[in-house]
N, C-alpha and C positions, 0 to 999 in steps of 0.2 A: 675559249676552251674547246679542245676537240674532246667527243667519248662517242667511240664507235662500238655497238655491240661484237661480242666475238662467237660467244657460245653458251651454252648452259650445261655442267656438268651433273650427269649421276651417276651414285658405284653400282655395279653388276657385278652377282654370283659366275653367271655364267655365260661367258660370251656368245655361243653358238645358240644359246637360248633367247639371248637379247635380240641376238642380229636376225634370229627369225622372227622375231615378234617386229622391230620396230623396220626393219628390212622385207622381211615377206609379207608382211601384216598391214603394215603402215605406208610401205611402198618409198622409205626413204634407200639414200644410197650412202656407200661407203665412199670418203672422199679425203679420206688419210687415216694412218695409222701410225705411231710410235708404239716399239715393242722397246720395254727399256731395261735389257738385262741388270743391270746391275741392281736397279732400282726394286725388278722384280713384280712390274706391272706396264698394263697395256691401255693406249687411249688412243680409245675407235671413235672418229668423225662421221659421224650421219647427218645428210644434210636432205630435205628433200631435192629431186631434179631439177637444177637451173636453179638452186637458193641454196649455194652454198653457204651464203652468208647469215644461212640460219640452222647453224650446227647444232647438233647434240653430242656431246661429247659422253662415251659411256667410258669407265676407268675400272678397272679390274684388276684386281690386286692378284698375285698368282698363290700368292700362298694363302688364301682365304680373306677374309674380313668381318671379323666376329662384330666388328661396332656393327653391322647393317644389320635392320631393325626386320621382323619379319613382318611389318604392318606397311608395307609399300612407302615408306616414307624415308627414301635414297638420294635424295637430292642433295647435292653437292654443292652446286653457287653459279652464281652468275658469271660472267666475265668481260669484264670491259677493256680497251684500249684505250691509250689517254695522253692527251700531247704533252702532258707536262705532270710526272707524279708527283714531285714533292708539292707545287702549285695544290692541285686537288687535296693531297693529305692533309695539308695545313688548313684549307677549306674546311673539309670535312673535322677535321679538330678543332677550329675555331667555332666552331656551330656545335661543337661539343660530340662528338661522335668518338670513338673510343678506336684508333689505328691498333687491332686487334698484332697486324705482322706490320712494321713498318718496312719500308722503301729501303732498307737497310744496302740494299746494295743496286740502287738507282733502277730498277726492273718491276721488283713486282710486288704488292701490298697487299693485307685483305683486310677489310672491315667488314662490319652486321648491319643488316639494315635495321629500322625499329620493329619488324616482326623474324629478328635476330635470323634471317637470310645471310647466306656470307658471301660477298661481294670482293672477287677479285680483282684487283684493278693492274697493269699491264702495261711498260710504257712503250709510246711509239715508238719504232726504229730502235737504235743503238740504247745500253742502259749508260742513263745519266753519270755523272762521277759522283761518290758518294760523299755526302755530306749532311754536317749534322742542324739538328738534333737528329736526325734519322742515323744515320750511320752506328750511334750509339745505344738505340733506342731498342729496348726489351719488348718481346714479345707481352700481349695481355690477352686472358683468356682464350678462347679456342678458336679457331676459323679454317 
């Protein structure tokens, strides 16, 4: 089984505030950006220098975000890459873990960890062809 880490997401109020603090502050850098009109949000890749491979992803919703809590507690989830998603989900459901989004469409999943962290998982390279039980399978509680 491959699982490469990818990143670790949090939401932000405010970008030019974030990117000063974890950018001017913390001395990370900016090493990608999607601006996604339609979607009507933004996800800024900070990595420290020569480690890209240990992103922060901040996400910024442009028309606000009332779910963010004002007690610093914006953390987002995990994110992993994985050479085989349905392989893992079935893992992870066999061992009883509850496939919060399923793999429904060969790419991307999330589940909770037991201190209900939300873990996205991400498949390698091209997404799978879809099949079931995933392809059918309803969403369960939030992730």
């Amino acid at each position: 089984m491959t699982l490469t880490y990818l990143h670790t997401m949090v939401r932000v109020r405010d970008v030019e505030q974030s990117k000063a603090f974890y950018c001017d502050l913390l001395g990370l850098e900016e090493t990608r950006r999607i601006d996604n009109e339609a979607g009507r949000f933004s996800l800024i890749f900070l990595s420290p220098p020569g480690q890209e491979n240990a992103a922060v992803e901040l996400t910024h919703n442009w028309d606000g975000d009332d779910a963010l809590p004002d007690d610093s507690r914006n953390f987002g989830h995990l994110a992993y890459r994985v050479g085989n998603i349905y392989e893992l989900c079935q893992k992870l459901m066999d061992a009883g873990v509850t496939i919060n989004r399923p793999p429904r469409d060969g790419h991307m999943a999330f589940v909770r960890s037991p201190d209900n962290i939300s873990i996205e998982l991400l498949q390698e390279g091209d997404a799978l062809p879809p099949q079931e039980p995933w392809a059918s399978m309803e969403n369960t509680g939030s992730w």
